[in-house]
C-alpha positions as CSV (number, residue, x, y, z in Angstrom):
1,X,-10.1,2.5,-5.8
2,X,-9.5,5.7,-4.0
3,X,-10.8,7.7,-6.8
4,X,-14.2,5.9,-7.1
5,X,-14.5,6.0,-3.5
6,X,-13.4,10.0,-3.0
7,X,-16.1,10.4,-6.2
8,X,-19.0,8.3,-4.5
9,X,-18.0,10.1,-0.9
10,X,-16.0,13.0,-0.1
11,X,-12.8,13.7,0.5
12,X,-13.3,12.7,4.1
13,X,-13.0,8.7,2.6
14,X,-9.3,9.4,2.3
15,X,-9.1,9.2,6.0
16,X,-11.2,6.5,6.2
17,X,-9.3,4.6,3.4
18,X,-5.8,5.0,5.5
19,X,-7.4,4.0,8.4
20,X,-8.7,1.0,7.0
21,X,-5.4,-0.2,5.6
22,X,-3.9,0.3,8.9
23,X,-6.5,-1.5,11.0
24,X,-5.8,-4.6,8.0
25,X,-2.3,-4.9,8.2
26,X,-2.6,-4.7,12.4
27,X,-4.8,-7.9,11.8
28,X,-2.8,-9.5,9.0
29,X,0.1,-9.3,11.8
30,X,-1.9,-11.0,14.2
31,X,-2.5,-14.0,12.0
32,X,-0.6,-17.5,12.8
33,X,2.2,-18.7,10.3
34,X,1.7,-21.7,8.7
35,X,3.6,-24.7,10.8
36,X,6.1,-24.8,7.7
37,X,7.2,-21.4,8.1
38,X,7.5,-21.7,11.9
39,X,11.0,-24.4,11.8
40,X,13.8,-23.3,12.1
41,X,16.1,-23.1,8.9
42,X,19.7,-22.4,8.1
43,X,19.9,-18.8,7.6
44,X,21.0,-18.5,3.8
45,X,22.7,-15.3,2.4
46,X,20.3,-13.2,0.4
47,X,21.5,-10.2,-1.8
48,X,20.2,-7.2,-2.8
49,X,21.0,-8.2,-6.8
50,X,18.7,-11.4,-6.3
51,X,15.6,-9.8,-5.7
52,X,16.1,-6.7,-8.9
53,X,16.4,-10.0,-11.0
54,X,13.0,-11.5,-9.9
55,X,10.6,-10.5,-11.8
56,X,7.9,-10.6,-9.1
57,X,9.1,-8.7,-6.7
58,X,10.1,-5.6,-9.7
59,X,6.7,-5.9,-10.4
60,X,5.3,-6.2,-6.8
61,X,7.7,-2.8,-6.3
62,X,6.1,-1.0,-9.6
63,X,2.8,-1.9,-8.7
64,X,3.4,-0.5,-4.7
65,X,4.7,2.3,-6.1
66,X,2.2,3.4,-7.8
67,X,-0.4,2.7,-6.1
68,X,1.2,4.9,-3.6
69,X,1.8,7.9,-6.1
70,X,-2.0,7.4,-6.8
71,X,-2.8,8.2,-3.5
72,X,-0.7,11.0,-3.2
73,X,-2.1,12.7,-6.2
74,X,-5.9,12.5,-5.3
75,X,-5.3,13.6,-1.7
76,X,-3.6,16.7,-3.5
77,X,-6.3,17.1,-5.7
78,X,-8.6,17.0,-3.3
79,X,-6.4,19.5,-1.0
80,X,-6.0,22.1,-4.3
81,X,-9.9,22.2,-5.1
82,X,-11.2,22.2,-1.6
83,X,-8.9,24.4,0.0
84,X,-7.3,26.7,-2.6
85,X,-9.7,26.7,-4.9
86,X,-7.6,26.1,-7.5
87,X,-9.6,23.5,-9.7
């Protein structure tokens, strides 16, 4: 998504972009838990071997990470050909 965007715009949407993720999660931590998660529970004992067996959170992890080296990598595109001059 980054890439399409920095193509359509400049690299000036990068900003933007980070921005905009910011200003989502600041909302998404405003919202109101569900009733369900609000009781009180019995604390259970969760290990770090549990969650490399799931599958969705190694995937949820992969997909995070990458999205974050994608990021990376046009932002320093971006910073070699408008700065350097190198592409």
């Amino acid at each position: 998504m980054v890439r399409f965007l920095t193509s359509l715009f400049t690299e000036g949407a990068v900003i933007y972009l980070l921005f905009g993720g910011i200003v989502v999660i600041l909302l998404s931590s405003l919202a109101k838990l569900p009733q369900s998660m609000s009781d009180t529970r019995v604390q259970e004992k969760l290990s770090c071997r549990g969650l490399l067996k799931s599958r969705k959170f190694v995937w949820t992890m992969v997909v995070l990470i990458q999205g974050a080296h994608a990021s990376y990598y046009n932002y320093g595109v971006l910073y070699l050909k408008v700065y350097i001059g190198v592409i």
